[in-house]
C-alpha positions in Angstrom: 13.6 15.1 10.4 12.3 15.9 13.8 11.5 13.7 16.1 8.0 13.3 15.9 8.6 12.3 12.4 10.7 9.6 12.9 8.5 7.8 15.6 5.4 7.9 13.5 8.0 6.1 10.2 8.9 3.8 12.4 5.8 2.9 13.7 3.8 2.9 10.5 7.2 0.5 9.6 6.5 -1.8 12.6 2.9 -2.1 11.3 3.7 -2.7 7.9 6.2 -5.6 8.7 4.1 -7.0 11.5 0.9 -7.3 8.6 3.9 -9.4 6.1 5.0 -11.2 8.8 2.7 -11.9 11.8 4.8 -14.0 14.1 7.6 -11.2 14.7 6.9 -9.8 17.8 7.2 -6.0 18.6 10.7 -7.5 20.5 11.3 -9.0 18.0 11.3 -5.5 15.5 12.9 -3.4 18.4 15.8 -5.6 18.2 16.3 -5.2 14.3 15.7 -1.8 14.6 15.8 -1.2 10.9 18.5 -4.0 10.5 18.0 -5.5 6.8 20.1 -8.7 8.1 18.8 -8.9 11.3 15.1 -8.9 9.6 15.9 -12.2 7.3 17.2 -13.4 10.2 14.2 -13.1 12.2 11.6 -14.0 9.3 13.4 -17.3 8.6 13.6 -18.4 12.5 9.8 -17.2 13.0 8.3 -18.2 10.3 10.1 -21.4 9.2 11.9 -20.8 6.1 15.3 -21.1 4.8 17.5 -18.3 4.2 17.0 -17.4 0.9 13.3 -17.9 0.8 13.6 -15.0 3.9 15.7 -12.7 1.6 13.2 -13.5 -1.6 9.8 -12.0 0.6 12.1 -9.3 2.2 13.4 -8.0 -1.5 9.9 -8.7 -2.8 8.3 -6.2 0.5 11.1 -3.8 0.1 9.5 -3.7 -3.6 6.2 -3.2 -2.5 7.0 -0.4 0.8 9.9 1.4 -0.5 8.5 4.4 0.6 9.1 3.5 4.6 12.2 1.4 4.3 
């Protein structure tokens, strides 16, 4: 995969989890960068949930997008 390729996946990514999850910032994507456990992480502290709610809508998006992920 060249390049190219892989900045346009990972921004089509960034949009895709920034439309699920509004209050992750674009810091706060750059730091998971493509880190499933950084990502639960970061959904339950934004967005106010407990842990396993955060892995439930991550398992449930990775259903939905499994073309990107």
């Amino acid at each position: 995969m060249n390049e190219d390729i892989a900045k346009g996946n990972w921004k089509q990514f960034k949009g895709k989890v920034k439309e699920q999850w509004g209050k992750l910032t674009d810091d706060d994507l750059d730091v998971i960068a493509g880190k499933r456990d950084q990502l639960v992480g970061k959904i339950q502290e934004r967005q106010g949930v407990a842990r396993d709610e955060a892995e439930k809508q991550v398992k449930d998006w990775e259903t939905r997008n499994k073309y990107i992920w």
